[in-house]
Each structure stands twice: as C-alpha cells, then as structure tokens.
ROMAR-550888 format. One line per field, with one value per residue (C-alpha): residue number from 1; chain; x, y, z. Coordinates in steps of 0.2 Angstrom, whole numbers. Last residue first. Layout:
N
seq [NUM | ...]
mol [A | ...]
c1 [X | ...]
c2 [Y | ...]
c3 [Z | ...]
//
This chain:
448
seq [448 | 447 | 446 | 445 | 444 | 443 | 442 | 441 | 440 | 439 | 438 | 437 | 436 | 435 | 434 | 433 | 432 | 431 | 430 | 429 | 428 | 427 | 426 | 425 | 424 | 423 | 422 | 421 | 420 | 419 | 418 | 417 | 416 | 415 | 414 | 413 | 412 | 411 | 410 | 409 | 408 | 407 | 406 | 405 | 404 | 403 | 402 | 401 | 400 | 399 | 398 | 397 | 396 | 395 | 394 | 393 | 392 | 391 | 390 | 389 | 388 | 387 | 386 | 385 | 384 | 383 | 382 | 381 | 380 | 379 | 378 | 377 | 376 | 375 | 374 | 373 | 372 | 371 | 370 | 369 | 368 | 367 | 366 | 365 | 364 | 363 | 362 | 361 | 360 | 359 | 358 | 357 | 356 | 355 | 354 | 353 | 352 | 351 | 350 | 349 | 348 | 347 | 346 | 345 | 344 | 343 | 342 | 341 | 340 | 339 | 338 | 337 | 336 | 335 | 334 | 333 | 332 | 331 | 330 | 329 | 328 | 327 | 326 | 325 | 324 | 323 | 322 | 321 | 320 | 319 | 318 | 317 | 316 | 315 | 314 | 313 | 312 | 311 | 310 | 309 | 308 | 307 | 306 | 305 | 304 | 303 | 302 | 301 | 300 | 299 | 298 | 297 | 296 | 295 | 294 | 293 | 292 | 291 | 290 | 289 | 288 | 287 | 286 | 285 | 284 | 283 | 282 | 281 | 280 | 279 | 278 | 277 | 276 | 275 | 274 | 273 | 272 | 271 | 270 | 269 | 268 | 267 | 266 | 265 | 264 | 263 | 262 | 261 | 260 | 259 | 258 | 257 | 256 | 255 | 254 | 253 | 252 | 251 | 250 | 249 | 248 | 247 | 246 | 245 | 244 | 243 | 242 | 241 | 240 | 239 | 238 | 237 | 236 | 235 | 234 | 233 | 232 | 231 | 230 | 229 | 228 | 227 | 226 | 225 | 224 | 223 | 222 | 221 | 220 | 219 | 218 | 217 | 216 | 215 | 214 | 213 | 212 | 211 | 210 | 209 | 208 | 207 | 206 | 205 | 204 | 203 | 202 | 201 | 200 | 199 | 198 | 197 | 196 | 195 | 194 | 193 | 192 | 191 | 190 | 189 | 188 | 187 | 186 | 185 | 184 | 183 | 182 | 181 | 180 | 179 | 178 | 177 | 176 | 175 | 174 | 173 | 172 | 171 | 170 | 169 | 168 | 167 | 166 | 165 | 164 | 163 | 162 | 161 | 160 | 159 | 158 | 157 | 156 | 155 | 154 | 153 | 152 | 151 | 150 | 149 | 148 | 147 | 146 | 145 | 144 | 143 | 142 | 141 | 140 | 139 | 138 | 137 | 136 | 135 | 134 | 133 | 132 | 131 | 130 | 129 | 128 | 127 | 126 | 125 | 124 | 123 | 122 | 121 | 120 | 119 | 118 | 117 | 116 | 115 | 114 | 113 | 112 | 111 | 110 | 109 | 108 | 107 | 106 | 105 | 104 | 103 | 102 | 101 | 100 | 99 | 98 | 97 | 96 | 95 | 94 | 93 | 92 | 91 | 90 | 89 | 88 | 87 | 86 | 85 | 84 | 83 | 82 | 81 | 80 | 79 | 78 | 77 | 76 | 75 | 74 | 73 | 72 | 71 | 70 | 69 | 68 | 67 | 66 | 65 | 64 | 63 | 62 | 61 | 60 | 59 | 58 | 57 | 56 | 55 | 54 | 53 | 52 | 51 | 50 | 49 | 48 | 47 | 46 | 45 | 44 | 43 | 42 | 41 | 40 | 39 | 38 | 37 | 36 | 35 | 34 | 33 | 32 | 31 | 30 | 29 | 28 | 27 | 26 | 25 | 24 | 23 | 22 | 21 | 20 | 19 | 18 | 17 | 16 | 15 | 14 | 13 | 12 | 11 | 10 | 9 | 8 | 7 | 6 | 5 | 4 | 3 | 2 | 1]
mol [A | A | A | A | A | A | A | A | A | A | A | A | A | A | A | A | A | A | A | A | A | A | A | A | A | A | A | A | A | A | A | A | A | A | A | A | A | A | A | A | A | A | A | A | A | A | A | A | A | A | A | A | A | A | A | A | A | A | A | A | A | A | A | A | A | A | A | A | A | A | A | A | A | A | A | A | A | A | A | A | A | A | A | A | A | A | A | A | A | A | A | A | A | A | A | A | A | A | A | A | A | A | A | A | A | A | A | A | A | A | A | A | A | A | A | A | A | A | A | A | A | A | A | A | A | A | A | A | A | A | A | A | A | A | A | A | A | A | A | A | A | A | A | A | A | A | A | A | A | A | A | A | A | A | A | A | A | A | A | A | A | A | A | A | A | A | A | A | A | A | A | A | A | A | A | A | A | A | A | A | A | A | A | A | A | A | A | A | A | A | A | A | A | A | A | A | A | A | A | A | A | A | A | A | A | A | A | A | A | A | A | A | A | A | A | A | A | A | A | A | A | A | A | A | A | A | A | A | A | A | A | A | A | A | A | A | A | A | A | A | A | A | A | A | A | A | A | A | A | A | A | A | A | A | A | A | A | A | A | A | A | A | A | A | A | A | A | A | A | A | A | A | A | A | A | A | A | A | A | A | A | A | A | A | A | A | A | A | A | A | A | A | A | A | A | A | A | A | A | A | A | A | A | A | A | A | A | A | A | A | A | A | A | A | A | A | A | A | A | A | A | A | A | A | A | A | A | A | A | A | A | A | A | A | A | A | A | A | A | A | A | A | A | A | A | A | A | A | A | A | A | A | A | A | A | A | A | A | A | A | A | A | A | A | A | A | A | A | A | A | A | A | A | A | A | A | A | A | A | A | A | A | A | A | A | A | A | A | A | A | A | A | A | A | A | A | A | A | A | A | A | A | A | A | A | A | A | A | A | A | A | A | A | A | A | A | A | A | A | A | A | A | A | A | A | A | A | A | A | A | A | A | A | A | A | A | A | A | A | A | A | A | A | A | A | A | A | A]
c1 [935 | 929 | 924 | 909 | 904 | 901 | 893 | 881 | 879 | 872 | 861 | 851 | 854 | 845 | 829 | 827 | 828 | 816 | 801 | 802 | 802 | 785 | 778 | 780 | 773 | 759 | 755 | 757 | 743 | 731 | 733 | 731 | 714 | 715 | 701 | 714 | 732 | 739 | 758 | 769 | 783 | 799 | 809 | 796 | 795 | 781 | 767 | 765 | 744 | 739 | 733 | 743 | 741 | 757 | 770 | 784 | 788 | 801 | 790 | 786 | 772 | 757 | 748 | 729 | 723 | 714 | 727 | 741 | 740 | 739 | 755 | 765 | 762 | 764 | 779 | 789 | 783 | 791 | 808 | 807 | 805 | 820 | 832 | 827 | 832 | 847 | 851 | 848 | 858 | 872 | 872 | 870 | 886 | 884 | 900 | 898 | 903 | 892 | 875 | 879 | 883 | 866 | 856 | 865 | 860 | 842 | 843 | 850 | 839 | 819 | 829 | 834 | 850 | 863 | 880 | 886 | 871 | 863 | 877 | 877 | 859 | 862 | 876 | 870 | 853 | 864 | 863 | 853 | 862 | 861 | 845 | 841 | 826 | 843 | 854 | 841 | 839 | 856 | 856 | 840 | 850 | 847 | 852 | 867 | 863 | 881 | 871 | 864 | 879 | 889 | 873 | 876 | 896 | 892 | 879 | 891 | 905 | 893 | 890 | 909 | 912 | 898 | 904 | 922 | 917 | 906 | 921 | 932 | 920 | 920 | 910 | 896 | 900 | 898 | 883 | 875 | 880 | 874 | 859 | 855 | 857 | 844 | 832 | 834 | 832 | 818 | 808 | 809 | 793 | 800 | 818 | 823 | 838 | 845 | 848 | 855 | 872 | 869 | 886 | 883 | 866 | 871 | 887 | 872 | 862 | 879 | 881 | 865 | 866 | 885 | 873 | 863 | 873 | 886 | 882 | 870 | 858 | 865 | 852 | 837 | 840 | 844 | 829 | 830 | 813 | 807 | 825 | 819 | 831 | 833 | 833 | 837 | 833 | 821 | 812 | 817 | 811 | 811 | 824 | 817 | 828 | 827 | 836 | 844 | 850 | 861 | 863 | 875 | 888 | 897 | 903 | 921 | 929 | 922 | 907 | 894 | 881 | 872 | 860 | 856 | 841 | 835 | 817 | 820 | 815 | 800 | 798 | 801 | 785 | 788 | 779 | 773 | 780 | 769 | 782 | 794 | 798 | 785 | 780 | 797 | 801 | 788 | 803 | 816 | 808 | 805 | 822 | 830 | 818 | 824 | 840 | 843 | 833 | 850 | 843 | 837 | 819 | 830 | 842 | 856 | 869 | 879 | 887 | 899 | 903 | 920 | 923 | 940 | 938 | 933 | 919 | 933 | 924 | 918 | 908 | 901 | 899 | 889 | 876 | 869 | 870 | 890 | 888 | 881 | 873 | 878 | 867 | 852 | 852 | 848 | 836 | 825 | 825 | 821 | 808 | 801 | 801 | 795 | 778 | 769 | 785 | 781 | 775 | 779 | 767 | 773 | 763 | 746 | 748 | 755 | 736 | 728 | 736 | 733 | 710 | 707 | 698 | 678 | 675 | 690 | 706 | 715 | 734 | 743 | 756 | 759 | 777 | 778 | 794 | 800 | 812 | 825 | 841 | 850 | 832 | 822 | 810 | 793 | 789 | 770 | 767 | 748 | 745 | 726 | 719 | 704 | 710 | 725 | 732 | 739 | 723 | 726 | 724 | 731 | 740 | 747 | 745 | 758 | 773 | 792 | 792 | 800 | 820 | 829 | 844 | 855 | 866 | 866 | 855 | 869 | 865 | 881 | 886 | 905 | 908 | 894 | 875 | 864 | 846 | 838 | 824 | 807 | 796 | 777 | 764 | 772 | 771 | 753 | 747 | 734 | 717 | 707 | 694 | 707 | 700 | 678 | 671 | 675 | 663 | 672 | 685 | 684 | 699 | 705 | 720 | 732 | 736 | 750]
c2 [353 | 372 | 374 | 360 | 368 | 385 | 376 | 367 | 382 | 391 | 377 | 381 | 400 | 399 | 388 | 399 | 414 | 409 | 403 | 418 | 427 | 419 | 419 | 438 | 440 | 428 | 441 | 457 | 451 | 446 | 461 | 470 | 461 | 448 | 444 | 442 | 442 | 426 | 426 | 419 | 408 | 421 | 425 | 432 | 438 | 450 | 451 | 463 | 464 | 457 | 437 | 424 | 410 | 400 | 395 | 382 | 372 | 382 | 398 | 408 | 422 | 424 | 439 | 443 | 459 | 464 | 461 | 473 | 483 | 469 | 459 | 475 | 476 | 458 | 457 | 473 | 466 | 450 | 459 | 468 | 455 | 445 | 459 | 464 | 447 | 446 | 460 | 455 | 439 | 449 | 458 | 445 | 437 | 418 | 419 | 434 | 426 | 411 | 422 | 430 | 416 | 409 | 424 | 423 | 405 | 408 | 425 | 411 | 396 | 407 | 414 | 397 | 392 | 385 | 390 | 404 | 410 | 413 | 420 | 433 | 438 | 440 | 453 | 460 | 464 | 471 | 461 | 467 | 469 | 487 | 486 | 499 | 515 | 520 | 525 | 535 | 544 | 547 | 557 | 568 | 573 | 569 | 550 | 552 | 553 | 545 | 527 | 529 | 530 | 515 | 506 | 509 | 506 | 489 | 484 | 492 | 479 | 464 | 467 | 470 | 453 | 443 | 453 | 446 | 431 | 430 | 438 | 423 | 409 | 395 | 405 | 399 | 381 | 379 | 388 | 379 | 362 | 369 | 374 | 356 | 347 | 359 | 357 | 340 | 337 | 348 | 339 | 346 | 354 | 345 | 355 | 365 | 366 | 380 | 389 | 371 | 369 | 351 | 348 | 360 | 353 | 334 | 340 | 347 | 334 | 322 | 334 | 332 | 311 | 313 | 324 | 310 | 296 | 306 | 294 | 299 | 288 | 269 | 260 | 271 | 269 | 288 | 291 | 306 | 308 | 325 | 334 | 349 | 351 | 369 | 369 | 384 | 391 | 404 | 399 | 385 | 367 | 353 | 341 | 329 | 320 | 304 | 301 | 285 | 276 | 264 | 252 | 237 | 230 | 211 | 210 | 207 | 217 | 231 | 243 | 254 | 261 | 278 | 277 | 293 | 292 | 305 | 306 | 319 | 305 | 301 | 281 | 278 | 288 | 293 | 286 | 299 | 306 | 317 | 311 | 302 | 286 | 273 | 278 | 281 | 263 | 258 | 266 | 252 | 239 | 247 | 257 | 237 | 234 | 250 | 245 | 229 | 236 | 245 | 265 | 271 | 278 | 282 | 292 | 285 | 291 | 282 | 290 | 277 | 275 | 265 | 252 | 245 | 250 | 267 | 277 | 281 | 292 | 288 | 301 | 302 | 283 | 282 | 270 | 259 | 244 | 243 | 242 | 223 | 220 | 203 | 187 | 183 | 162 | 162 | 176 | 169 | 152 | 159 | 170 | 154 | 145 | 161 | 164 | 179 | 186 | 204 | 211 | 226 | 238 | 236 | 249 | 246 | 223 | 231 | 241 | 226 | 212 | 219 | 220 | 230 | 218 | 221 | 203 | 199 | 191 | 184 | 177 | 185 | 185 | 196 | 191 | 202 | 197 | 207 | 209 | 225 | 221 | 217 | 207 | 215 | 206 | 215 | 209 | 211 | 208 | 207 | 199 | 200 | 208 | 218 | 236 | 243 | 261 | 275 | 286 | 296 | 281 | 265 | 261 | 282 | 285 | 274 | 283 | 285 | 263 | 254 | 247 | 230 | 229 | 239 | 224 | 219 | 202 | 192 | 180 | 172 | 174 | 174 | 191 | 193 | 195 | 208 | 209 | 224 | 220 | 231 | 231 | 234 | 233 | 250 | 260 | 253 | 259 | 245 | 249 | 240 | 229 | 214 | 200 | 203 | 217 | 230 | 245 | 251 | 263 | 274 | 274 | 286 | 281 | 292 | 289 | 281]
c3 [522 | 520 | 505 | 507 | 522 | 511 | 498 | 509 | 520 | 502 | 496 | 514 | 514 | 496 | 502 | 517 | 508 | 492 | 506 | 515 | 501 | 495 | 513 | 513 | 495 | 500 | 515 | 508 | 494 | 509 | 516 | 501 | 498 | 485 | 471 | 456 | 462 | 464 | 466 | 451 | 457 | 457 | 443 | 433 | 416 | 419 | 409 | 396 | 391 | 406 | 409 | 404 | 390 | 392 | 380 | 387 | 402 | 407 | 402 | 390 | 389 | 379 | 382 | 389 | 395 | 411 | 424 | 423 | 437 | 447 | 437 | 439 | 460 | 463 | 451 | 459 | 474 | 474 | 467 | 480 | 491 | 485 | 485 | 503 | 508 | 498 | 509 | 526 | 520 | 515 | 532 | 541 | 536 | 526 | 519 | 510 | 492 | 499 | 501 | 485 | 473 | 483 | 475 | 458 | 457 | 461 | 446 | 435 | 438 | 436 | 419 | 412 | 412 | 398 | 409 | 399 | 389 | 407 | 414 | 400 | 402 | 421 | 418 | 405 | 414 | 430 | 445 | 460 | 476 | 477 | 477 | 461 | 469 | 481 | 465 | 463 | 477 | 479 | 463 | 469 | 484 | 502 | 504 | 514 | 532 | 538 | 541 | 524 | 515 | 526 | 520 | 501 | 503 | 512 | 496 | 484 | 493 | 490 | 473 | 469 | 476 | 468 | 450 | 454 | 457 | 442 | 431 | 436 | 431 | 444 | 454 | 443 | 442 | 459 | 457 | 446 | 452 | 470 | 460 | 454 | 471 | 478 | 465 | 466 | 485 | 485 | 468 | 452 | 443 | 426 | 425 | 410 | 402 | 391 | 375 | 369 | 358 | 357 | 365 | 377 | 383 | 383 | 394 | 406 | 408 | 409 | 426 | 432 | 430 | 437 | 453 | 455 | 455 | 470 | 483 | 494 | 486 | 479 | 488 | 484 | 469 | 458 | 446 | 436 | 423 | 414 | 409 | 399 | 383 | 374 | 355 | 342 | 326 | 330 | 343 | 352 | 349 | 360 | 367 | 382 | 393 | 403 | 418 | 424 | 440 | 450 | 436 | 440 | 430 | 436 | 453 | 459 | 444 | 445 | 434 | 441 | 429 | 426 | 411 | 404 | 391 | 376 | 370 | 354 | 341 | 351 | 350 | 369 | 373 | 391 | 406 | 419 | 437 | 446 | 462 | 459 | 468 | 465 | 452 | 444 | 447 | 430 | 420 | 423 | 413 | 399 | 400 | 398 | 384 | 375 | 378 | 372 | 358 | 354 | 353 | 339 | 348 | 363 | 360 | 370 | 385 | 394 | 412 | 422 | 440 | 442 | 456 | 461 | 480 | 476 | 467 | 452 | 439 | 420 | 410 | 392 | 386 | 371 | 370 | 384 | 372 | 373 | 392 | 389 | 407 | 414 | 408 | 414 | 416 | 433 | 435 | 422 | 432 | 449 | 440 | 434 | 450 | 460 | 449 | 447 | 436 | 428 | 412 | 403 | 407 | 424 | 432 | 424 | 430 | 445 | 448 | 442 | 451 | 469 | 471 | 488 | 496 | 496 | 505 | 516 | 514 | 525 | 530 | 516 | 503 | 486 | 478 | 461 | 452 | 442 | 425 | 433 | 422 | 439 | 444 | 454 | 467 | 472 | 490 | 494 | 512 | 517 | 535 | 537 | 519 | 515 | 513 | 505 | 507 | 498 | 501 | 485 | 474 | 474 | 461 | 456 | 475 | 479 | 487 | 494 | 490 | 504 | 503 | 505 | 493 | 508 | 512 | 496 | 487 | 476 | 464 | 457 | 441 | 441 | 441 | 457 | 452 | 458 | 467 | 472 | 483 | 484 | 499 | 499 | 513 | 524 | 507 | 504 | 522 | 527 | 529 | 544 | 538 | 536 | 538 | 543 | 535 | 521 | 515 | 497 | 494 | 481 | 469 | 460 | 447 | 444 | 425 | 419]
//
C-alpha cells in the first residue's frame, strides 16, 4: 500500500487540536476456549507502533472530540472497525478510507454482525497451514508450532486467512508492503499455539521471497515477520528465524537476506547466527586463535618489535581479521550473506573474549579499518560505473571495481576529509555498539 500523504486542512470548532493516531486506535485479540467460547486475554488490548502508511507522515487525526477507534480481531483476524466520538468538526480527517486501503479485504462496521460472524467461526484447521516444520513445548500443556506454505497453491483457507493477517504489518513494520499472493516463489510461515483448554491461536507469520541466483542457484529474502504484540518476548520470533533458516537448507539456498530489518530483528537474527556459529568446532577454535594472535601481536609491540620489514607486514593485516577462506566457508555453512558473516564474526569475537577490553579495542580497530579501507577505495574509485550485488540484488554503482562492502556504504562525493573522518567514525561507532550489545546477550545467556 502506498504511504499516503496527506495535507492537513484548516479545522474549527470540535476537535481542532490533532489527535496522535497511535494513542486514538486500539487493537483486541480475541480467541476462543476449546469449547468455543469467546475469550479477550489479559494482554489482548495493545496500540498500533505507527500509522503513517493511513494517515500520512504527521500520524494524527484532526476534527474529532472524543475519538476512540477499537479494531476487533477475530482468532482468524476478520475485523471489526469501532470508530466512536463526541464531535466532529468541519475538515475532519475522513476514517473509512484509509481502513477501507488497509484491509483490502473488508472489515465489519457493524457489531451485531461481527458478533454473529465471530460466534459461528470455527477453530483454525492446522491442516490448511501446510507443512508442519517445527513443534516446541511453551508450557503449561501448550506447544508452538511452525507451518510452512507456498502461497500461490496454498489451501484457500489459507490464502484468505494470510489476507486478513497481512493488513497488521502496517501497523507494525515499518516500510512494510503487501505481497502478491499468486507469486509462485511467495512463501508463508505461520506460527501457532496449540492446547487443550483453548482452541489454535496464531501468534505470528513471516513471508519469504525465493529469487534467482546466478548460475543455477536461489537465495530467499525474508520481506514480512510479524510476532503480536501480545505473544512478544516469547520465543515466536526467533521459531519464525529458525524455520527461515530450515526453509534455506532444504532448498539448498546461497543464502538469506533480510528486507532492511528492524533493531530488535537484526539483533535477534545474529544472536541465532552466532549461536549457531560457535556451535561449529573449527569456528571456536578459529575465535580463539584470532584472539591469542591479537594478544601475541600487542605483547610484540609492547617489547619494540616492529622494526623489520617482516613485522611490518604482518602489522598492515589486523590481526583480528579473518582470512577469506575462512569467512567464505562460514558463509556456505550457515547460508549468510557477506554484510551477516563478517557482523557474526565480530560478535564470535567479542563473546570468545568475554567482553575484555582488549578484544573490544581490537574489534574496534577492525571495524574502522575496514571503514577506511572502503572510504579510501570507493574515493579513488569514483568516476566509473559497475554493477555490484547486494542483498537486495544488482545495483548500478559508481567506480570501475567497487568494493564489496561489509559496512553500510559511506558517502563520498562532495565531502571534505573532515567530513569523511567523521562518518567513518560514527559508522564504527555505530557497528561496535551494536555488536557489544548482541554480544552481552550471549554472554548472559551462557551464564545462567
């Protein structure tokens, strides 16, 4: 769906003052017990995370006294759109539009007849998810089940129930866009909760895109993972990541790329990565032998060594750095992209160390010279044109060899040094802070 811009008109009289959106809207999850009946959790009450994509960059409404707009869900998530208030004013903000472009699907305006539909919904059939591809015990009798479908011959059950569910990422990821249900390579992740007191529940999805590889190959991009905000915290999200990555192996894919993910998911996804890293034998013994070079390198210097032309040398590699192979072969390995391996190499570094100093000095000094060596490459290189690949695909970049970055390209055209010293600072600012943060997760996490 398209962002939609709107510009605010000149309101009088009830409400002239503009309303947030987020604070206006509340969403209520309802489910249904075993024996049918309706059942609104403790925590089913929850406020969009934004609404610029209905109402514009401003997020707010204008030209209501006493709006509440109370968007009820069934299990199977057909809607109910409740729009009250005490006023309204000349120049209102028009409602039924923008959730008549959201929920391309249709929603309830009326109570009776949601009431009814609601009443006579039956429980989720698990056999229209698809294939089931993971099932963990959450406790207290429930299990968290992973299905996984392709969507354009997926059960129409299905494809109805996806319908209905997609509209949410608006309100919750940002960028987000509806995907074409009839793309043979649109694949969906449902994540349900089965028990025997209450009947199914889905506490999120993800789709995934497969595209081509060059020569005869296919990587997958995951484009849409929605946890509920009731069910977050929980574990959801990372069973979604994880099916991600089953999905990969079993379709033999280079890789898996994400859609610009969010903090929290990037995050989430590289403590999978890594976890899964230092899993592999020769990876923690690769961590540790990085990390005893690093010490053996700064013992050098501290005794003057450094004088010969050998010395120098070994001093012009950061110690630190992996070896090509080495990063190539983690790569194949555990399906990453390029930009993924050398972040989970970084945080396998920070939590091989345990977080000392002098590893995080030196995964410092790693990521900034890797920053430079782009900065300084991508200047010098500025005239020509080359196609370069990405994780979002083929790009048209400037310079006749562009880096293969592993860092966010830096802006160089029409910078001063100073200016150029100053992104490349902020930039490895930026990388440290987000790796130290995944790695005392890791570490915490070892130590229970």
């Amino acid at each position: 769906m398209e962002e939609r811009l709107v510009k605010r008109a000149r309101v009088e009289g009830p409400g002239a003052e503009a309303v947030p959106a987020e604070q206006a809207i509340t969403f209520h999850l309802l489910n249904k017990s075993a024996e049918g009946q309706v059942v609104l959790p403790e925590n089913g009450n929850f406020p969009p995370d934004m609404t610029h994509q209905l109402f514009g960059e401003q997020e707010e409404i204008v030209g209501y006294d006493g709006l509440s707009i109370d968007v009820w869900l069934t299990p199977q998530f057909k809607a109910f759109v409740d729009v009250k208030y005490a006023a309204k004013g000349p120049g209102a903000t028009e409602l039924r539009q923008p959730f008549a472009e959201a929920f391309p699907a249709g929603f309830y305006e009326d109570k009776a007849t949601f009431d009814s539909a609601l009443q006579e919904e039956p429980h989720l059939d698990l056999s229209t998810l698809g294939k089931e591809v993971s099932s963990k015990p959450a406790g207290d009798g429930v299990s968290v089940k992973v299905f996984s479908s392709q969507l354009s011959t997926a059960a129409p059950d299905l494809r109805a129930l996806h319908a209905r569910m997609q509209p949410l990422v608006f309100f919750f990821v940002d960028g987000a866009s509806a995907i074409d249900a009839d793309d043979p390579d649109w694949y969906l992740l449902t994540a349900v909760a089965t028990s025997d007191e209450d009947g199914p529940e889905v506490l999120g999805f993800a789709t995934v895109y497969r595209y081509y590889h060059y020569p005869a190959g296919c990587r997958l991009r995951l484009a849409q993972i929605l946890v509920l905000p009731p069910h977050q915290g929980c574990g959801v999200g990372a069973g979604l990541l994880q099916a991600v990555q089953g999905m990969a192996e079993e379709m033999d894919a280079v890789d898996v790329a994400f859609e610009e993910p969010a903090e929290g998911l990037q995050s989430l996804r590289t403590r999978l990565d890594v976890g899964r890293a230092l899993a592999l034998e020769w990876v923690h013994d690769a961590v540790a032998q990085s990390i005893a070079a690093q010490a053996a390198a700064a013992e050098g210097k501290a005794n003057g060594a450094g004088s010969s032309r050998a010395a120098r040398a070994a001093a012009a590699t950061h110690p630190l750095a992996p070896a090509p192979a080495l990063l190539d072969r983690l790569r194949r390995e555990l399906r990453l992209s390029k930009l993924q391996a050398a972040v989970v190499w970084r945080v396998a570094l920070l939590v091989g160390g345990k977080a000392q100093e002098a590893v995080r000095a030196g995964v410092e000094s790693l990521i900034l010279q890797e920053l430079l060596v782009q900065a300084a490459e991508a200047k010098g290189d500025s005239q020509g044109k080359s196609v370069l690949e990405t994780e979002k695909g083929f790009v048209m970049c400037r310079g006749a060899n562009p880096v293969e970055s592993t860092l966010p390209l830096l802006p160089v055209e029409e910078q001063s040094a100073e200016q150029q010293a100053e992104a490349v600072e902020e930039a490895a600012t930026a990388a440290l802070e987000a790796a130290a943060a995944v790695a005392a997760k890791l570490l915490a996490k070892l130590e229970q």
